[in-house]
N, CA and C atoms as an extended XYZ file, in Angstrom:
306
Properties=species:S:1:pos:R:3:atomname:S:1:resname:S:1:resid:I:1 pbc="F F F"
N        27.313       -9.300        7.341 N   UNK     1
C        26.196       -9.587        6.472 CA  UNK     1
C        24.929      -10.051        7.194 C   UNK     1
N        24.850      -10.994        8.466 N   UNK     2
C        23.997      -11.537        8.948 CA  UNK     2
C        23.279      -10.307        9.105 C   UNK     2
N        23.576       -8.681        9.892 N   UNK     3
C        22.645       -8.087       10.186 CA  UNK     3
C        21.783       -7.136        8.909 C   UNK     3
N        22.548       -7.179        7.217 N   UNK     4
C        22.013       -6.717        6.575 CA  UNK     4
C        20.726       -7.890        5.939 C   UNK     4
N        21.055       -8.897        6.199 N   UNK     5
C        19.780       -9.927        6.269 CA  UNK     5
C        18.879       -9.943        7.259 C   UNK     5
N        19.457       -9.929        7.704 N   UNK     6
C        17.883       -9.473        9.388 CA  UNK     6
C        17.177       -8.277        9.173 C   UNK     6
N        17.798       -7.321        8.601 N   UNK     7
C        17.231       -5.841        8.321 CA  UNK     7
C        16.675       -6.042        6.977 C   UNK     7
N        16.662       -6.858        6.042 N   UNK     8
C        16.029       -6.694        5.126 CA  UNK     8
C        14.765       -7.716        5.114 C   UNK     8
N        15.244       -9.229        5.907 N   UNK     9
C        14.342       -9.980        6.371 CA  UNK     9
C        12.884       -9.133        6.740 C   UNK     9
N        13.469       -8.570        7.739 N   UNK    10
C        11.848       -8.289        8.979 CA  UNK    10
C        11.656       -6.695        7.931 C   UNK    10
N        12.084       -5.870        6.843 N   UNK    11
C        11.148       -4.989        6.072 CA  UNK    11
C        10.588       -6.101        5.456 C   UNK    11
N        10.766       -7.381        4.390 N   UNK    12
C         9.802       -8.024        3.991 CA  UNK    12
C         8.637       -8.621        4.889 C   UNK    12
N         9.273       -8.752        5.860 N   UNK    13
C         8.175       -9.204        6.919 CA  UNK    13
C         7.067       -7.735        6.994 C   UNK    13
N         7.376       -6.799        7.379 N   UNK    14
C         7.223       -5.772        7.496 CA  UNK    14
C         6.002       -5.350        6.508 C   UNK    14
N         6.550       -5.506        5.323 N   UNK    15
C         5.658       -5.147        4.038 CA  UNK    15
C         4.612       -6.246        3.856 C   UNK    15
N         4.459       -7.680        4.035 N   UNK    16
C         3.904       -8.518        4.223 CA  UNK    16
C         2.458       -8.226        4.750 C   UNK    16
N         2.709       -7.749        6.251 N   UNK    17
C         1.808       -7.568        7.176 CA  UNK    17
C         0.926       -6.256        6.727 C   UNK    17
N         1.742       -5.461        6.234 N   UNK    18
C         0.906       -4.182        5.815 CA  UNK    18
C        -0.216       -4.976        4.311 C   UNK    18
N         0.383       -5.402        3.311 N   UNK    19
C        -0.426       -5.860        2.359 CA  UNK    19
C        -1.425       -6.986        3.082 C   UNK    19
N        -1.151       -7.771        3.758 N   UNK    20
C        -2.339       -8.226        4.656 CA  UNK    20
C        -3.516       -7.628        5.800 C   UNK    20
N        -3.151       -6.076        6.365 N   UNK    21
C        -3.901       -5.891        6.575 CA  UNK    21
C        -5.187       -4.874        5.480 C   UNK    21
N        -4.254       -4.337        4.589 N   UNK    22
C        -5.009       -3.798        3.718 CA  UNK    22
C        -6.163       -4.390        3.053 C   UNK    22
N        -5.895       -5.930        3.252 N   UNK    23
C        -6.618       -6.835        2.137 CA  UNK    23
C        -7.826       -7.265        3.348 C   UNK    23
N        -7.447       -7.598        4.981 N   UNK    24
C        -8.393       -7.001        5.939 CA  UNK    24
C        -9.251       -6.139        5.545 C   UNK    24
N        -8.852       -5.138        5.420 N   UNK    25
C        -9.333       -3.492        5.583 CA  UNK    25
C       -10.467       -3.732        4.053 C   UNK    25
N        -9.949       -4.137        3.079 N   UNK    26
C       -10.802       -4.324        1.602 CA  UNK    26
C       -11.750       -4.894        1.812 C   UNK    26
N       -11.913       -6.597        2.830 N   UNK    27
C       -12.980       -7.055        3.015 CA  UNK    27
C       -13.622       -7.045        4.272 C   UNK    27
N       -13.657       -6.056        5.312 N   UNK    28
C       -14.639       -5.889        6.748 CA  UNK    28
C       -14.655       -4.213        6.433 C   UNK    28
N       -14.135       -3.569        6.050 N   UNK    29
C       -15.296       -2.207        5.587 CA  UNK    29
C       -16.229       -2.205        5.262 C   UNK    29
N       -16.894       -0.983        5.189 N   UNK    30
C       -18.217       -1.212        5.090 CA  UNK    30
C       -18.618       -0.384        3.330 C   UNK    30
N       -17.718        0.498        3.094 N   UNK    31
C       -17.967        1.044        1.894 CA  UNK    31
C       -17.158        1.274        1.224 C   UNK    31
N       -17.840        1.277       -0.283 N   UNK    32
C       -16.194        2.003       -1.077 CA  UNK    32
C       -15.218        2.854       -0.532 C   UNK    32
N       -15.404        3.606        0.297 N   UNK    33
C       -14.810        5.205        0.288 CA  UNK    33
C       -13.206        4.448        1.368 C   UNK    33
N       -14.133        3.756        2.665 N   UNK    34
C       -12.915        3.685        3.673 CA  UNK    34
C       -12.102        2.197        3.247 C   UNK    34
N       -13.071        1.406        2.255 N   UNK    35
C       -12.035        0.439        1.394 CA  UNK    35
C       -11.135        0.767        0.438 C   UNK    35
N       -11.029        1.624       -0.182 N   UNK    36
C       -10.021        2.644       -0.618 CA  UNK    36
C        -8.773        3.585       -0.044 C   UNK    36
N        -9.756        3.458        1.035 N   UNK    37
C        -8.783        4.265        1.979 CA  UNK    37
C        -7.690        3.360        2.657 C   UNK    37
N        -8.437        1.878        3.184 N   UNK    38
C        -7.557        0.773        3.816 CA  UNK    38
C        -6.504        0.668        2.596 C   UNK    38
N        -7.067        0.136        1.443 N   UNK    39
C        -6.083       -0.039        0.556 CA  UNK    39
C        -4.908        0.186        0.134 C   UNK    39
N        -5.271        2.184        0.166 N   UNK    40
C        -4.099        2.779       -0.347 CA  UNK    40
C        -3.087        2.465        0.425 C   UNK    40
N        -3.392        2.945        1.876 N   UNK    41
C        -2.424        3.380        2.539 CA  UNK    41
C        -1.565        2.162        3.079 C   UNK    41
N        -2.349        0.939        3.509 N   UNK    42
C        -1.556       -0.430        3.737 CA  UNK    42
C        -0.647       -0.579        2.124 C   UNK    42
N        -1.028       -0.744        1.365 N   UNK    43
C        -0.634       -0.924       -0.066 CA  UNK    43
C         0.662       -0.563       -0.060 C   UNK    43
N         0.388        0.910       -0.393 N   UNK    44
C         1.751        1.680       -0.481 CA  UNK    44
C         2.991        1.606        0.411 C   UNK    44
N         2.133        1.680        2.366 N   UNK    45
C         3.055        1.144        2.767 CA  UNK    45
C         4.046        0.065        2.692 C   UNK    45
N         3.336       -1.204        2.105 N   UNK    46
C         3.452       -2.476        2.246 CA  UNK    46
C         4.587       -2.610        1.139 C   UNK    46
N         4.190       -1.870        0.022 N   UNK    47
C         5.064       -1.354       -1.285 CA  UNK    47
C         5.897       -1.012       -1.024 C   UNK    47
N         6.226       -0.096       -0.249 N   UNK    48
C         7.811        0.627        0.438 CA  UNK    48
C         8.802       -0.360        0.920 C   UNK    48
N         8.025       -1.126        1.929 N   UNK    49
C         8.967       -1.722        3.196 CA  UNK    49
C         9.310       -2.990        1.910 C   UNK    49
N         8.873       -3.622        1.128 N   UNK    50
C         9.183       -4.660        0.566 CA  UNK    50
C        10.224       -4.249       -0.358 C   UNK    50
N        10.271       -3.092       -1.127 N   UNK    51
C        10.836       -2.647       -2.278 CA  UNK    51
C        12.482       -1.959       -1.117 C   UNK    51
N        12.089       -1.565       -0.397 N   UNK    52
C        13.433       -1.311        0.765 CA  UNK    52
C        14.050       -2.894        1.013 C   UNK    52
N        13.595       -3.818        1.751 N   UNK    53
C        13.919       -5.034        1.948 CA  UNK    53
C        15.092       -5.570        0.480 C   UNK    53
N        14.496       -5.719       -0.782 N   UNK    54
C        14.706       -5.961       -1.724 CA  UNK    54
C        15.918       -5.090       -1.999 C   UNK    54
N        15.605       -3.670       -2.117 N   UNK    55
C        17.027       -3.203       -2.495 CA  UNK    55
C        17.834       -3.223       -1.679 C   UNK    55
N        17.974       -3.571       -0.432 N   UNK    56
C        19.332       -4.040        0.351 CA  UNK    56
C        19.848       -5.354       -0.163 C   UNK    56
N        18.925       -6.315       -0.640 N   UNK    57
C        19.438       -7.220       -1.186 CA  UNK    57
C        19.953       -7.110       -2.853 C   UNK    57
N        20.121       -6.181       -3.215 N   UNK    58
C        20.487       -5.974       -4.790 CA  UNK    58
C        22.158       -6.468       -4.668 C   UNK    58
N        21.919       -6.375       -6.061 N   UNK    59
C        23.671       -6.752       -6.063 CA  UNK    59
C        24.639       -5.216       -6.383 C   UNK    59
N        23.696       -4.333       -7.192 N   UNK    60
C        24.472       -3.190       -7.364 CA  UNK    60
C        23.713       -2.166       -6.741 C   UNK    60
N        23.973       -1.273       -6.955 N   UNK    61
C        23.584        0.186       -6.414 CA  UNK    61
C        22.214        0.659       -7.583 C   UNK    61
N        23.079        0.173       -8.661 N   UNK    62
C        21.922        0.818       -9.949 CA  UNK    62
C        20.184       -0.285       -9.834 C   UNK    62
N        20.678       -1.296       -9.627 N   UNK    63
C        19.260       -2.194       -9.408 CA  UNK    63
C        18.844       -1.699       -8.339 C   UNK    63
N        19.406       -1.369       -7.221 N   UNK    64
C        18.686       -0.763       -5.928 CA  UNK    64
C        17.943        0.365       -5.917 C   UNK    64
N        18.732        0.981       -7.026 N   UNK    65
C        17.533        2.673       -7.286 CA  UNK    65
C        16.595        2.315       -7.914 C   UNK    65
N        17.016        1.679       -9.078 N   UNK    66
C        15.196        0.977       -9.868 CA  UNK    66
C        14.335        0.641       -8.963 C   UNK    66
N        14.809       -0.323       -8.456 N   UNK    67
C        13.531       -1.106       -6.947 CA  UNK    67
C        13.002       -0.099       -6.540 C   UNK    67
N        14.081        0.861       -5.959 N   UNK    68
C        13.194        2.504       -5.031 CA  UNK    68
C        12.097        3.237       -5.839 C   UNK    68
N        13.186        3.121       -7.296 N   UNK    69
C        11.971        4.413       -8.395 CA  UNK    69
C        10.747        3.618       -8.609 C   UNK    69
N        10.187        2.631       -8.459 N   UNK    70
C         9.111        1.696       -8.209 CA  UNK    70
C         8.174        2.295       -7.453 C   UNK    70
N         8.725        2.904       -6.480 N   UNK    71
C         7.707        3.111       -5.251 CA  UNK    71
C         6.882        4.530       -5.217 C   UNK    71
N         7.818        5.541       -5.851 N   UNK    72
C         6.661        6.892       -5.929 CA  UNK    72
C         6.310        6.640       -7.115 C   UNK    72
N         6.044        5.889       -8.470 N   UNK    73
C         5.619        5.746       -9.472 CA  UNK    73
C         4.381        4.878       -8.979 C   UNK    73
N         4.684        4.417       -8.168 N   UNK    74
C         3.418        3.223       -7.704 CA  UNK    74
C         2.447        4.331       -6.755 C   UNK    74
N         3.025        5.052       -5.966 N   UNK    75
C         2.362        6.011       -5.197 CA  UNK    75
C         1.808        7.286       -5.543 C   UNK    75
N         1.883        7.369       -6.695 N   UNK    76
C         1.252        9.024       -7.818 CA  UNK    76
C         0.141        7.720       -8.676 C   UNK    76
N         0.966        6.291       -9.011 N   UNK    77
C        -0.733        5.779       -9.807 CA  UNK    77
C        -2.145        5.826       -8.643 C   UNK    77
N        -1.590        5.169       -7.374 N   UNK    78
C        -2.475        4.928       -6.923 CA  UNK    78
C        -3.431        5.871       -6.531 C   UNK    78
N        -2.854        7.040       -5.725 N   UNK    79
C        -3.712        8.461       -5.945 CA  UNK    79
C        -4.468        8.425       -6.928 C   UNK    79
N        -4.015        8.280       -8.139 N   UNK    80
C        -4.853        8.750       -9.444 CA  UNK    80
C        -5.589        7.719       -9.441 C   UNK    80
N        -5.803        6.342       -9.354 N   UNK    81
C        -6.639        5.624       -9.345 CA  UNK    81
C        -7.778        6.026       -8.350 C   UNK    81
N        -7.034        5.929       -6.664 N   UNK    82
C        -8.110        6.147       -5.874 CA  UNK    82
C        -8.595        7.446       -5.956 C   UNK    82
N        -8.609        8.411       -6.614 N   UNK    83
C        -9.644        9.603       -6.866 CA  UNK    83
C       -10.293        9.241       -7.740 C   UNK    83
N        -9.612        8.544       -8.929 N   UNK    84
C       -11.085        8.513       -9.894 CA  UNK    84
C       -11.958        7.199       -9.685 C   UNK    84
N       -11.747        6.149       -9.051 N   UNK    85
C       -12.889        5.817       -8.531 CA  UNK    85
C       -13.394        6.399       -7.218 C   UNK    85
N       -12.976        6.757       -6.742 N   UNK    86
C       -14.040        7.456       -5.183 CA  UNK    86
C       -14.810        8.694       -5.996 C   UNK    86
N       -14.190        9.266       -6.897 N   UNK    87
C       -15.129       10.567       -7.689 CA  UNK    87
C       -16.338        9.417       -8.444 C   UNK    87
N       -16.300        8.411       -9.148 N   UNK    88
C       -16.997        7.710       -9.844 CA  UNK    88
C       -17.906        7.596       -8.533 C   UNK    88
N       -17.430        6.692       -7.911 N   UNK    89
C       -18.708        6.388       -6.898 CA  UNK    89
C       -19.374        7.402       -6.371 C   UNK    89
N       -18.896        8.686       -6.141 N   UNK    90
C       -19.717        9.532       -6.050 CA  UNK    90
C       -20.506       10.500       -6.837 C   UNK    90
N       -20.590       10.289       -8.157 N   UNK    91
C       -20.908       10.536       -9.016 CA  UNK    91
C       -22.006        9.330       -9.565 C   UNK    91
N       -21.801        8.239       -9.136 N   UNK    92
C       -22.913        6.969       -9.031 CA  UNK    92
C       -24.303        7.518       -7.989 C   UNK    92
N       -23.285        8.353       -7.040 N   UNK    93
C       -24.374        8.522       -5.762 CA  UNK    93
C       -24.314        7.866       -4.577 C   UNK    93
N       -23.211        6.774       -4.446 N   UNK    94
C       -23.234        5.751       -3.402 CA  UNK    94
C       -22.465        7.171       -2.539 C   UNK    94
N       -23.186        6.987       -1.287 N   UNK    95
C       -22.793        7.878        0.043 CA  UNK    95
C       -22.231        7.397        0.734 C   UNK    95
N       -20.906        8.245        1.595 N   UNK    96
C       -20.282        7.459        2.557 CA  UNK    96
C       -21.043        6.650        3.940 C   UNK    96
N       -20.932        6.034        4.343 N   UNK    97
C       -21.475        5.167        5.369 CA  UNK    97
C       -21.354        6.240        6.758 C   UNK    97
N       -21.673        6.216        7.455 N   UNK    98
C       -22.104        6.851        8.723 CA  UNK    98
C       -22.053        5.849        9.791 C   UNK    98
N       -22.302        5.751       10.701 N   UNK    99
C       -21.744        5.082       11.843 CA  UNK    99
C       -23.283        5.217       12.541 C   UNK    99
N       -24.215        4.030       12.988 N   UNK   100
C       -25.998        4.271       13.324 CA  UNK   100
C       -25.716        5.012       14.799 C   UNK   100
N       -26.604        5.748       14.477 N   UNK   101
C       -26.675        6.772       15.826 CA  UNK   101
C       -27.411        5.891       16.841 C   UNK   101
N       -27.758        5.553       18.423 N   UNK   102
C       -27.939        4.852       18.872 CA  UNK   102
C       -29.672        5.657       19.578 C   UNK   102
């Protein structure tokens, strides 16, 4: 058992660090477009490794698939979220940021 606790330990650890850097990534970007972008992808990751962590710790098999079916339901919203605001903002007109030419 100790090593199915260590393996589920360090994915929560795991998922931790990803939702912390995403939340990085949300506030030192510079625009909607690549704060969306930090988001998703730490997010979701961060979503996985925690929801893995967790279902090793289930007690049955059937709670362990729920925990899993969590994760592409969470990963088809977020798509759909992050297109329709990045289409909104571009449809506002806000332009992606560019990098100053020197």
């Amino acid at each position: 058992m100790p090593l199915l606790d260590l393996l589920s330990g360090s994915l929560l650890l795991c998922g931790a660090f990803f939702f912390f850097a995403g939340t990085i990534g949300l506030l030192r970007f510079p625009d909607v477009y690549t704060r969306l972008h930090a988001l998703a992808k730490a997010d979701n990751l961060g979503l996985g490794c925690i929801l893995a962590g967790l279902a090793l710790q289930a007690d049955s098999m059937a709670l362990a698939l729920k925990l899993l079916a969590i994760w592409p339901l969470a990963l088809i919203a977020s798509a759909a979220v992050g297109y329709t605001i990045a289409r909104r903002a571009d449809r506002l007109g806000i332009v992606p940021w560019e990098k100053p030419k020197p």
